[in-house]
N, C-alpha and C positions, 0 to 999 in steps of 0.2 A: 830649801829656802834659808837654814839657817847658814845651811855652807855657803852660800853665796853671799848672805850678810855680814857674815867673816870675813869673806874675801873680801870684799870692800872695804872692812874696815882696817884690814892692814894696807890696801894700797893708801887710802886716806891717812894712815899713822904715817906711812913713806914721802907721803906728799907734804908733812907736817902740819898738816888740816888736823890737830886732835880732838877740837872740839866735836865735828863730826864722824871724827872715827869713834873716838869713845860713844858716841848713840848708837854707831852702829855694833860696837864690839858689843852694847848690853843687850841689844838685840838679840846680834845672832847668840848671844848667851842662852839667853832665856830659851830659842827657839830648838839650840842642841841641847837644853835640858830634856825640853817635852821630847825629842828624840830619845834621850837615853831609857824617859819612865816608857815608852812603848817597845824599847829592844827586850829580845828575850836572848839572842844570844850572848853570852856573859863576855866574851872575846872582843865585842863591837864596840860594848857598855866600857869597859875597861878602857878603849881607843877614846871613845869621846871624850872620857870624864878627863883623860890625859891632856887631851886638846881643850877641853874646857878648862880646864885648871889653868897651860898656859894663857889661854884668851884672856882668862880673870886677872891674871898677873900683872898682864900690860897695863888693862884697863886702870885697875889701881895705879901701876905706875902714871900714866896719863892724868890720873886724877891728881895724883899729887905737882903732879909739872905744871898744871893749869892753875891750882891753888896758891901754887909758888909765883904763879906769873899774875894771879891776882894780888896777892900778895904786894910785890914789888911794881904795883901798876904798868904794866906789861903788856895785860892779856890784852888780843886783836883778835875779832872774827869777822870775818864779811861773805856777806850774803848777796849773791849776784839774783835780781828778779828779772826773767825776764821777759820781751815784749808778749803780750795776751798773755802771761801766765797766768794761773789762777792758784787759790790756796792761800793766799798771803793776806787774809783779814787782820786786824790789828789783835786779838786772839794769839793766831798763830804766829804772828812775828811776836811778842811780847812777851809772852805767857811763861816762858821759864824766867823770863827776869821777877817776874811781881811777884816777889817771895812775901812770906806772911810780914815780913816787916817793914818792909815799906808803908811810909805815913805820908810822907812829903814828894812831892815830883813838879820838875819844871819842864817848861815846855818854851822854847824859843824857835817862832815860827812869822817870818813875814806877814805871810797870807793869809791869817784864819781870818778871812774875810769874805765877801760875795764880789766873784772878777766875772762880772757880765756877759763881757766879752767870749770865755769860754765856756758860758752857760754850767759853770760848775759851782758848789755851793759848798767851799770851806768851812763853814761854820756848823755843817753836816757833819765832815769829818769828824772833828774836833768835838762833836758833839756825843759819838760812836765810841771815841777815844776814852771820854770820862766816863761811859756807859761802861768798858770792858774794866775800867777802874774803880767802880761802886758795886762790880759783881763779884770782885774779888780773885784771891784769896787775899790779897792784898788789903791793909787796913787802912786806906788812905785818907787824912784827915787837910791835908792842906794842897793845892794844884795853884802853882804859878804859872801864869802866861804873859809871855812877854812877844809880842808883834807888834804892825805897824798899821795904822787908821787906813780905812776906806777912801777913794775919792769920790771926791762930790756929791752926790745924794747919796750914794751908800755908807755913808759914815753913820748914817741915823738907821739905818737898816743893821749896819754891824754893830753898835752900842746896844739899840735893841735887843736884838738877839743874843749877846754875850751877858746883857743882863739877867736874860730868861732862862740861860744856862746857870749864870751865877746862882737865881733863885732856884731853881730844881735842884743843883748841888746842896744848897743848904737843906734841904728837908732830910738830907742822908747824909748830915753831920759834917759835909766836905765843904770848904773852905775855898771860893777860885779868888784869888788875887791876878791883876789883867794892868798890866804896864805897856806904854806903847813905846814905842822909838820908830827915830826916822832913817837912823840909820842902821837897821841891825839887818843882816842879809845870811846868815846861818843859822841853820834849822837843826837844832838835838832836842832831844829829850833826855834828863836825865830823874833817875831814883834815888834817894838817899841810903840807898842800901851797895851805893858804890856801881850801879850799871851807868852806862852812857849808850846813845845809840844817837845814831847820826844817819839819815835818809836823806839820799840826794836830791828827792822831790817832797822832803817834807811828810806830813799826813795826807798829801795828796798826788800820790803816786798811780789812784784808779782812774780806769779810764772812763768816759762819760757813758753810762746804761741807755743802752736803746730807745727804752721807755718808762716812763713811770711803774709799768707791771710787765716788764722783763725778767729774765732770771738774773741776779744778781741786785737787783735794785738794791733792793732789802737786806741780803746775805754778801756782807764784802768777799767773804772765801768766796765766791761764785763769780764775782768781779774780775773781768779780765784786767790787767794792772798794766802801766806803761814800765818801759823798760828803767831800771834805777839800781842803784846799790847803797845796800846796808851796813852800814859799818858800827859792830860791836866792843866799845871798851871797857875795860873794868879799873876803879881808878880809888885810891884808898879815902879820897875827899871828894865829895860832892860838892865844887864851887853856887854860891847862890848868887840868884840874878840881883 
């Protein structure tokens, strides 16, 4: 396993996918260590630790190349989801971004709203969203959102609602600030800690659950997702809305 996760990760370095490949070089790192503490013959142990040493190499080199390109607001990752994938909860897309110091984060998103029509319910997402944000590790004390009003009778169903959000957040010290526009049609989210990420369908990339007590209702990882892509930057100023 571990050789194989090596292997990947130097086609990935070839491909100059680093981001990827450095998870995978630390992988197969760790997994040809636990190789070496179970070899007994001393020959083998000497081979890996050889090979290990280079793997390490890179990886550090890789680390500093990414640093650099954060650095100089550079860095791009993209993440292709595709159609019924599953795995992609807001969790697992996010989670290496929401470093402990994160306080502040915006959210510009058309739709957190209720669209009828496709019996889907935005304000769910969004609601999941601030959930995976008040769990942490992240210290988040203020959330902007910036979309656009409901129509017709669901304007009073979205203000509703976003109020009941805003009140829940404050009992756990967070702060939502909620500005509309009419014309705003780009969907990122970004962190003060210099991330950016940009979803082609926004927070609502799932596909609509079966049933109210299907698998996935509950568990977005479980949720089969529509097809989209992720696009990650890292940028030395967080512009604010």
């Amino acid at each position: 396993a571990g050789a194989e996760t090596v292997k990947r990760a130097v086609q990935l370095d070839v491909a100059s996918r680093f981001q990827e490949s450095l998870v995978c070089y630390q992988e197969g790192i760790d997994l040809l260590l636990q190789v070496v503490k179970a070899t007994t013959d001393e020959a083998k142990k000497q081979r890996y630790r050889q090979k290990i040493s280079e793997y390490m190499t890179r990886a550090e080199d890789i680390k500093k190349h990414i640093e650099k390109e954060k650095q100089d607001g550079k860095y791009h990752k993209q993440i292709r989801i595709e159609e019924n994938a599953t795995g992609f909860g807001y969790e697992k897309l996010f989670h290496e971004y929401l470093t402990e110091i994160v306080s502040e984060v915006w959210v510009e998103d058309p739709y957190i709203r209720q669209v009828h029509q496709a019996s889907r319910y935005l304000l769910y997402n969004f609601l999941r969203f601030c959930e995976m944000l008040v769990k942490g590790p992240c210290k988040v004390k203020t959330i902007h959102l910036l979309t656009s009003y409901d129509e017709g009778s669901g304007r009073n169903q979205q203000m509703t609602a976003l109020e009941e959000i805003k009140q829940s957040l404050s009992n756990y010290g967070v702060t939502l600030n909620i500005d509309f526009s009419s014309s705003i049609h780009d969907r990122e989210i970004r962190f003060n800690n210099g991330w950016m990420i940009k979803i082609g369908r926004g927070l609502d990339y799932f596909k609509k659950p079966q049933g109210r007590f299907s698998i996935g209702y509950c568990d977005l990882d479980l949720r089969p997702c529509n097809e989209t892509t992720v696009d990650v930057f890292h940028t030395k100023h967080t512009k604010k809305i």
